[in-house]
Structures are given as C-alpha cells and as structure tokens.
N, C-alpha and C positions, 0 to 999 in steps of 0.2 A: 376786210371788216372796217367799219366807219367807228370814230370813236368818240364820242365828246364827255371832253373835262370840264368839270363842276366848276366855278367861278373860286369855291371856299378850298380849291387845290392851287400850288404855286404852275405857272403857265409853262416853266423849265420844263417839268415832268415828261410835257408830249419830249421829249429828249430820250427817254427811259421806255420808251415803246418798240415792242419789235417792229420792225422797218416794213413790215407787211400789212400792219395797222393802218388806216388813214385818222392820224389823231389834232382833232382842232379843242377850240376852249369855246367858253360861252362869248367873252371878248368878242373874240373872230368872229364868230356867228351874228352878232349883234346883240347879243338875250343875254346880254347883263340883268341882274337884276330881276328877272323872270322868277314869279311863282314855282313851285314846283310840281301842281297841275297841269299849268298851260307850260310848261318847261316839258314832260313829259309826253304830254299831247304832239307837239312841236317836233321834239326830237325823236319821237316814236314812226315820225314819218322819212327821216335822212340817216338816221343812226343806228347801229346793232347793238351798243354797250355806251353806257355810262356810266364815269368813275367821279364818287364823292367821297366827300368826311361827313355828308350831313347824317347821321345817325339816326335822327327821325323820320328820317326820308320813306322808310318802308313802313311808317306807322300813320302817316301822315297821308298817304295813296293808296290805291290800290294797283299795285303796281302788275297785280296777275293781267290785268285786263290791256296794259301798253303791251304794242309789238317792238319791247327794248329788253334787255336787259340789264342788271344795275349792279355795280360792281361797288361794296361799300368800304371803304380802307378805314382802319380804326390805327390809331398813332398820339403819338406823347401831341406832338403839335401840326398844324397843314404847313411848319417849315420844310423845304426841298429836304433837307440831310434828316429828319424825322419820316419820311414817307417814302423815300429812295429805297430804303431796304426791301418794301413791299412789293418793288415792282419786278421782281422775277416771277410772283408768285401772278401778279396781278395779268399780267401778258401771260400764263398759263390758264387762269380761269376764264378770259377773256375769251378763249379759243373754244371754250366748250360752252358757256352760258346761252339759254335760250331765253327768248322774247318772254317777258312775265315776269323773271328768275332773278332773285336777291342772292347775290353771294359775299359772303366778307372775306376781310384780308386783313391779317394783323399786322401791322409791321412793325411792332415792339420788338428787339432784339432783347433777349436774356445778358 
C-alpha cells in the first residue's frame, strides 16, 4: 500500500509505519504547498491512504468521489511525541480503509 503524509505531519513519522507501507511526504513528492483539491486529485492517482491533522479536510472535499482514502489523526500538537502514540492504531486502519473513506484516530493518551 502507497502512503502519503500531509506536509502539517512531522516527515519522522514515515519511521512509525509498518515496513509493508510504501510511505513518502508531500516534500518528497514535490506538492508542498498544494490545495487540498488538486492534492487529492493528484494523489488519488499514485496513492491508497492519506494521513493528516487537517480536520477540515473532510468538510472542505468531497472526498467519497477520490480513489484514496484519508486517514485523519486528531492530537494535542502535529509534534512527533504528540502523534506517535497514534500510529499503532493508524497502520491498523490503514489496512482496511477503502478509496472514498474518512477515518479518524485519536492519539490523545488518558
């Protein structure tokens, strides 16, 4: 599964992926800075998942209509050690999400 990370995620993270993922950033790709439209559009054609912090993301798209799905982590801050916690869960929903398909992930620890 192909994966790309949101620019507003720290780039360490691809560290935190199961080894079966192929997981790049928007950096890498070149699409800094990209809309979330034509970010969409874009990655709808190289990618199966994408992971954000943008929270508006699913209100702001319509994201049934992309062939991705979007993986949304909600956390104190997009610092590595706020968002780390999530990613057990996150490489588990990864596995099932289909193309269309909004899922969250908390990574707030109690």
């Amino acid at each position: 599964m192909r994966v790309l990370l949101d620019e507003n995620l720290d780039w360490r993270l691809v560290r935190y992926f199961d080894a079966d993922f192929q997981v790049t950033t928007m950096d890498r790709q070149g699409w800094k800075g990209k809309r979330n439209g034509e970010l969409l559009e874009e990655a709808a054609e190289t990618f199966d998942g994408l992971v954000t912090m943008d929270k508006g993301f699913e209100y702001q798209q319509n994201i049934s209509k992309y062939a991705i799905g979007v993986i949304i982590i909600s956390a104190k801050s997009n610092k590595l050690q706020d968002i780390q916690p999530a990613m057990l869960e996150v490489n588990q929903v990864l596995r099932n999400v289909q193309p269309g398909q909004v899922i969250h992930v908390n990574a707030n620890v109690s």
